[in-house]
C-alpha positions as CSV (number, residue, x, y, z in Angstrom):
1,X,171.4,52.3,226.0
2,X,171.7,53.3,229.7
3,X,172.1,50.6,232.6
4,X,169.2,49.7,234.5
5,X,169.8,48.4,238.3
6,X,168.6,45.1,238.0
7,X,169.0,41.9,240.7
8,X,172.4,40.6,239.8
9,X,171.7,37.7,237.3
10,X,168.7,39.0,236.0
11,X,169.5,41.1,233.4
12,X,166.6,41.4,231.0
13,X,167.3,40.8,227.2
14,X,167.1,44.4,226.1
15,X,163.4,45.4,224.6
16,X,165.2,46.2,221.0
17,X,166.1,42.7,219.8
18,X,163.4,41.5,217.1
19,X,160.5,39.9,218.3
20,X,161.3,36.3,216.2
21,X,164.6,36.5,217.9
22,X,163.3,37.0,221.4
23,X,160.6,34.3,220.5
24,X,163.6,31.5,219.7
25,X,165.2,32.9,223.0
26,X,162.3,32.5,225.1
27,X,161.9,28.9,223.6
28,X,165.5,27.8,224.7
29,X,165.0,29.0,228.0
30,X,167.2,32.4,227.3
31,X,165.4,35.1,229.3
32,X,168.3,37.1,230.8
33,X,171.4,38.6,229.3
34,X,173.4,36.1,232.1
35,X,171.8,33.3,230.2
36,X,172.2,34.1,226.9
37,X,176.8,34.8,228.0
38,X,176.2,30.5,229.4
39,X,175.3,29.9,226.0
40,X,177.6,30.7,224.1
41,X,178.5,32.6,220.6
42,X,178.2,29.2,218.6
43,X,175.5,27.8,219.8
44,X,173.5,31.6,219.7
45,X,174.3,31.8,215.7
46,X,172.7,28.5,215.4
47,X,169.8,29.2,216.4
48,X,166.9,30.6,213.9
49,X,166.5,34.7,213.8
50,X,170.0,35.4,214.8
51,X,170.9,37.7,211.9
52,X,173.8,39.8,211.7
53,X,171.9,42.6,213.7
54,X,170.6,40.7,216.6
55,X,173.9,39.6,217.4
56,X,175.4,42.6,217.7
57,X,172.7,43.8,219.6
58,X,172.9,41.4,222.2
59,X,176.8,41.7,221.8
60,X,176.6,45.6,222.5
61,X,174.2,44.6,225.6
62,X,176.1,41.7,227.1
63,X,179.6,44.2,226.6
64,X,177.3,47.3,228.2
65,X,176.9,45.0,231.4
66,X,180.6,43.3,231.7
67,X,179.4,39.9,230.1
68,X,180.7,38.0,227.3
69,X,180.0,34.5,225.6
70,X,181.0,31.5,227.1
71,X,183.6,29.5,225.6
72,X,182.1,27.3,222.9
């Protein structure tokens, strides 16, 4: 994965993440990678379509771009 110059704070979630995932992201109002970090871990792995995979996809993505879950 290579960094894309993006507005600060708009850092899309990256195009691999399973579509049900990115649908349950979408629905909680998660569209950038600077939203997803406010959530926070706990509150991510509660939500449905968060297996295993996706969550280290979107852990590899946050860490690519200096982010990291919130406290939770």
């Amino acid at each position: 994965m290579t960094k894309k110059s993006v507005q600060p704070g708009r850092t899309p979630i990256p195009r691999g993440i399973a579509s049900p995932a990115r649908r349950v992201l979408a629905h909680s109002g998660v569209e950038t990678l600077e939203q997803l970090a406010q959530l926070g871990m706990r509150q991510m792995t509660e939500l449905p379509g968060m297996c295993p995979k996706t969550m280290a996809q979107l852990q590899d993505a946050l860490d690519e771009h200096g982010l990291g879950f919130a406290a939770s």
